[in-house]
N, C-alpha and C positions, 0 to 999 in steps of 0.2 A: 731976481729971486722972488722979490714980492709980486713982479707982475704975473709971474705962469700961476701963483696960489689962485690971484683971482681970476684968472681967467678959465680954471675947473671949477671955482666955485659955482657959476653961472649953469654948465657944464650937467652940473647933478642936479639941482634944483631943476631943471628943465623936466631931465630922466624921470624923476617922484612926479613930477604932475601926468606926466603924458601917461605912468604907473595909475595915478588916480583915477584920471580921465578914461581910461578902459575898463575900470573895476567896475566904475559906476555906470556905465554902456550895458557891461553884461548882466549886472545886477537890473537892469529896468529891462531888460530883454526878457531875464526869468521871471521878471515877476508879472510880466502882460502877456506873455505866452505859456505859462504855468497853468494845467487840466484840472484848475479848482471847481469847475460846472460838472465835467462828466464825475467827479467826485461826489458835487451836490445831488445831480442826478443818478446817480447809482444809491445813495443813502436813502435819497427819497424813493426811489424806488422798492430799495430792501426795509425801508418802514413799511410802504404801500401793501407790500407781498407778507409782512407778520399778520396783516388783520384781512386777509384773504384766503380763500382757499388754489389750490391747482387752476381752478377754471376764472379766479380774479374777484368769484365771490365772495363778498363780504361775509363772514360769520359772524351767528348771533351774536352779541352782548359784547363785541367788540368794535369799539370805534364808531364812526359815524355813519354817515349812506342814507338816502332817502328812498332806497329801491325796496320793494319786498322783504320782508324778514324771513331767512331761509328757516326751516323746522321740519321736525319728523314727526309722523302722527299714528296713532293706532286706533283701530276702533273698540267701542265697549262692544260686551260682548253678553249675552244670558244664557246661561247654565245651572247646573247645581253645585252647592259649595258645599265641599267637605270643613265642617269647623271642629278644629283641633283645639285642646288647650296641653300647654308644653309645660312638663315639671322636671324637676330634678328628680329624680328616685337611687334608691341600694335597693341593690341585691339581697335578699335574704332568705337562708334556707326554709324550707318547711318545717325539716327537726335538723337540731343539732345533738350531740350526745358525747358526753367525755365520759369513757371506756375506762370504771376501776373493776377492781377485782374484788368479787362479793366475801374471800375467803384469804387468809392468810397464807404466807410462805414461797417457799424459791421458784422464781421464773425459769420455766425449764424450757421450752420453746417458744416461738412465734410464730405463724404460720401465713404473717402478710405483710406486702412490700407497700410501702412510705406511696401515699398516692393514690392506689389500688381501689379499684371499682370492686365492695362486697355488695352482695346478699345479705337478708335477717336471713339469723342462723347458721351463720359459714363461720367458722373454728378461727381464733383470731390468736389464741395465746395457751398455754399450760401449766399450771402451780404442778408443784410436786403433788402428785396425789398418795404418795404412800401412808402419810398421819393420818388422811380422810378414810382409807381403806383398812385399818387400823381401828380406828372412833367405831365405824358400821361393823365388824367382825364382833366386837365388843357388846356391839346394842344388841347385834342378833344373838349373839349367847346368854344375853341376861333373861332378852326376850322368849328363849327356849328355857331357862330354866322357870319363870313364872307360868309360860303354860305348862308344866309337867304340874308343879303345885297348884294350878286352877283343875288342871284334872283331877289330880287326886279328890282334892274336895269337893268336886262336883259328884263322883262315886262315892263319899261319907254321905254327901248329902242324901243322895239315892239310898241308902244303905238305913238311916236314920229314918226316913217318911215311912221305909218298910218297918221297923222296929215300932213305930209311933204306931201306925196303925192295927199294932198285935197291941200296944199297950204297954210294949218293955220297956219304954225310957220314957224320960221324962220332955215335955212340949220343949223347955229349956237348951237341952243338948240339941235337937233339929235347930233349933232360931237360932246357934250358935253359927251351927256349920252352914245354914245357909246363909249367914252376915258373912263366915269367912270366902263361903264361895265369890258373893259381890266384891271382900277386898282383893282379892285374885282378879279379879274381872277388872278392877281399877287399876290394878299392876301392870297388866300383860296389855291394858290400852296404853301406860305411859308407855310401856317398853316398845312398842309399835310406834309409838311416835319420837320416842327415840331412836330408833333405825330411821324411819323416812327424811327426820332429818339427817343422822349421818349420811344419805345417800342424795340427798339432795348437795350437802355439802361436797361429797366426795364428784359431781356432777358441776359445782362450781368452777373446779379445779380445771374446768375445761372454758376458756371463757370465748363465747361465741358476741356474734354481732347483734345487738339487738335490732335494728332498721337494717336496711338498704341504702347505702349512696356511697361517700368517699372517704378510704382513708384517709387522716392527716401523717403527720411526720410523727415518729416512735418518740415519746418520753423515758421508757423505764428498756433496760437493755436484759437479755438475759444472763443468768445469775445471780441475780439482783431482790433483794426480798421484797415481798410487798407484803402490802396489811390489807384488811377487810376495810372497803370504803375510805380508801387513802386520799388525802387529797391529791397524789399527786398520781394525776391518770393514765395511761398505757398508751393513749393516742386518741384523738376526736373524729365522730364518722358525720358529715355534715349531708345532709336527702338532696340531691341538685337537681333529680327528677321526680314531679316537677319543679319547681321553685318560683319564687312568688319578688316583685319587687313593691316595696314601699314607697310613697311619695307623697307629695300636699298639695293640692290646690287651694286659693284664695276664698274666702267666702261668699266675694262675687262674682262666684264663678258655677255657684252650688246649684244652681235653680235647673238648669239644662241637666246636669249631670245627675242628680237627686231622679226628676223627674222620669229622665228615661229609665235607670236603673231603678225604680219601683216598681215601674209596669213590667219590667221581668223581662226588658231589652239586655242582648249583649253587649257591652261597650267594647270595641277594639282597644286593644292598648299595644302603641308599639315600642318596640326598646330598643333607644338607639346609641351608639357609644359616646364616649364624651364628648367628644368634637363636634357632635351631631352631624356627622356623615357617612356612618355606614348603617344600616340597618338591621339590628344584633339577631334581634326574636319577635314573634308577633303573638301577643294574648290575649288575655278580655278578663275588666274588671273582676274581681271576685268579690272585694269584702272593701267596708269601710267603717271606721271608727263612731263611736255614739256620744261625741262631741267634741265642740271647736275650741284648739288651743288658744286661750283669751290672750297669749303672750304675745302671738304671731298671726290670729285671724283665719288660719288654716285647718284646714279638714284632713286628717291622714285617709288613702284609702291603699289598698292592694291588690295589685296584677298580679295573677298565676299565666305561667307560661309551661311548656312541656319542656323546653329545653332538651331534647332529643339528641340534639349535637352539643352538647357540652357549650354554648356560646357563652351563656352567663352564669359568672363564678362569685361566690358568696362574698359578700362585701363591696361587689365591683357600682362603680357608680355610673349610671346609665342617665339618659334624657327620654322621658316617657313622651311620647305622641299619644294622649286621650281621643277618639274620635267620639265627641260628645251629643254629633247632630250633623245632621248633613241638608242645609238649607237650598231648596225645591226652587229652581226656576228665576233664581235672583237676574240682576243687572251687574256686571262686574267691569271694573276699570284698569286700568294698568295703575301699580302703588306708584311707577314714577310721571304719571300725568297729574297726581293728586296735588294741590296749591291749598298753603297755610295763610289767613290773611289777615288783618283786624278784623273783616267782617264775616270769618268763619271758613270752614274750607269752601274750595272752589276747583273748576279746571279752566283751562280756554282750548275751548271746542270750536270745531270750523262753524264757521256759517256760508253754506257755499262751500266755494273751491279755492277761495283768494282771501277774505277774511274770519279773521276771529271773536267769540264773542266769552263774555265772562258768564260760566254758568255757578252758581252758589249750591251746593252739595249738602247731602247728608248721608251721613256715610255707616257703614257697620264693622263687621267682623274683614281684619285682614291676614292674609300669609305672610306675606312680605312682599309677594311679586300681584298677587290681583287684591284689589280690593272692591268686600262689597257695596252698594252704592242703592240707599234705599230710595231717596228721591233728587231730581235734578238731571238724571242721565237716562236716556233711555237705548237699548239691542242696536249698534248702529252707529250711533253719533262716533264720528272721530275727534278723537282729544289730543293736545301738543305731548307729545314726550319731553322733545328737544328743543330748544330754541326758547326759552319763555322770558330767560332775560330782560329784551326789547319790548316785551308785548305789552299791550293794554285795549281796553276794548276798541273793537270796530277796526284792530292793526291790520295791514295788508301781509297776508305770508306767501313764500313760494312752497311747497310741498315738496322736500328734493327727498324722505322717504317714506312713505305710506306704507306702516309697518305690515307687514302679510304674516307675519309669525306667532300674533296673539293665536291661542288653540280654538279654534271655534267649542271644541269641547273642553272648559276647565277642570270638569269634573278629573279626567283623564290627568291633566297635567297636575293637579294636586293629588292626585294618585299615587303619579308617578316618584313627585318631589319625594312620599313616604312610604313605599312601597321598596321591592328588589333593587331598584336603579335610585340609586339616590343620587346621580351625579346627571340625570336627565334636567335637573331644574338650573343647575351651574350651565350647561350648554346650551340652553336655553339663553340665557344669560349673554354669554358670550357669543350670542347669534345677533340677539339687538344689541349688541356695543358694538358689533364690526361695523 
């Protein structure tokens, strides 16, 4: 019995190691034949390929590389520059007018629908006119009974001068009857102007539109009494052709703008909607206030526009395009070649075909998309768009695109930006960003 125990025990203990001894076999097999390179190799790979492009070239401002710095360039260009300055304005009518009724009593019709484009003198409402035609029957009979008494005394009178002149009465009895004739004469004028106003009155009772432009929405309903000069009004007519919008610019802004409109130039003014992208109406200055608000440093002035299509409606708030000058023959750059620096603006412009050089700028009036560029650039020079990250002077670059899209005519393309097509200067846009 004891001997068979020990002679399995040997038995198992064998089993467990020769168990061991193949775990640890295949354990050093996986671990010296395990694809930990083409793993290394593939990550370094897939780093290599983030700071590359399709073709293996390095992109600007990423990573290292001692080859060429790749960049896009465009050239300046010389033109003439339209210079805008940009406000916020309202709408505001030329006249406005809250419509009461100049004469008391019942609203008997209305003759116009909530909205309604009138006419001055088109029939808007009707009081009862029967008291008013009542008042005038009444003035004209009083007025009939004092001239029958201015006649008669006018025939004493006559009647008397003859008597005077035979010597049968006395100077006394004439100077009576002719005082009476004059207060007769005094009579029959008030009673005259008592009819024309009953009939002016009886003529209220009709109440027409005093302007031209729009009705607003009814306040007073019929059946409803009103009073003479009520405050509460019939409805509002506001003039929308033409119509004028308000707006401010800065005070140093006033010298260009002052200047032309003295000399009796027109200024365009355009009206654009809030978003500033569609282009509502196009006017030209009209008027400007006779002094600057010391609160805010601003000038009020006023565009009148015809508004023919109903585009701008009273209150509405628009973005004015001022066209205050249009500068002759300038040098212009693209605004995304322009560089901010400690030592003032600047661009890096080619030198050659392979490298770049730092030029220091002075610069003027911009859009957004060109700016002007009074010394440092001259019709020609091509400047980096793209790529400026790396750069510094005397860098070598490769040119992979030589922008062809800048307008040779700016004038045009700032036209365009403010003109009919306001989405000409967005495609524009999204021409250099492909």
């Amino acid at each position: 019995m004891v001997n068979n125990s020990m002679q399995s025990y040997p038995r198992k203990s064998r089993r467990w190691l020769i168990s061991l001894l193949v775990l640890l076999v295949i354990a050093v097999l996986c671990w010296k034949f395990w694809p930990a390179g083409s793993a290394d190799k593939a990550g370094g790979d897939k780093a290599a390929a983030g700071h590359t492009g399709r073709s293996g070239m390095m992109r600007p401002g990423f990573g290292g590389g001692t080859g060429p710095i790749p960049v896009r360039v465009a050239p300046a260009v010389k033109g003439d520059f339209p210079l805008y300055y940009k406000a916020l304005g309202t709408v505001t009518a030329l006249n406005t007018i809250n419509v009461r009724s100049r004469v008391g009593g019942e609203l008997v019709k209305i003759h116009f629908e909530e909205g309604q484009m009138v006419k001055a003198g088109d029939l808007l409402a009707e009081i009862d006119p029967r008291p008013y035609q009542n008042a005038l029957l009444q003035a004209e009979g009083t007025l009939l009974q004092n001239q029958a008494q201015l006649k008669n005394a006018q025939v004493d009178v006559e009647r008397y001068r003859g008597l005077y002149k035979e010597d049968s009465i006395a100077k006394q009895t004439l100077d009576t009857a002719e005082a009476l004739v004059g207060q007769y004469l005094g009579t029959v004028k008030t009673n005259q102007a008592a009819v024309n106003d009953a009939k002016l009155n009886l003529e209220f009772t009709k109440i027409r539109a005093p302007i031209a432009g729009r009705v607003g929405l009814r306040q007073v309903d019929v059946g409803n009494l009103v009073a003479a000069n009520d405050t509460t009004f019939l409805a509002v007519i506001t003039q929308t052709q033409p119509i004028s919008v308000a707006f401010t610019l800065p005070e140093n802004n006033l010298d260009t703008v002052l200047a032309r409109y003295r000399s009796g130039a027109k200024l365009p003014a355009e009206a654009w909607d809030r978003g500033d992208t569609k282009l509502q109406a196009t006017g030209v200055l009209q008027s400007l206030d006779n002094q600057i608000d010391v609160a805010t440093g601003t000038l009020k002035f006023k565009a009148r526009y015809d508004n023919r299509d109903q585009s701008l409606f009273p209150n509405q708030f628009v973005n004015v395009h001022l066209l205050a000058d249009t500068l002759k023959g300038v040098v212009l750059a693209p605004s995304a070649a322009i560089q901010f620096g400690t030592n003032g603006t600047f661009v890096y412009a080619l030198d050659g075909d392979k490298k770049v050089t730092i030029r220091q700028l002075k610069i003027g009036a911009s859009d957004g998309d060109n700016t002007v560029v009074t010394e440092g650039l001259a019709a020609g020079d091509r400047v980096v768009l793209e790529g400026t990250d790396r750069l510094k002077e005397g860098s070598e670059v490769e040119v992979v695109n030589d922008s062809s899209e800048v307008p040779t005519s700016p004038t045009e393309h700032l036209q365009g930006k403010s003109a009919a097509n306001p989405d000409a200067t967005t495609a524009d846009k999204a021409k250099k960003g492909a």
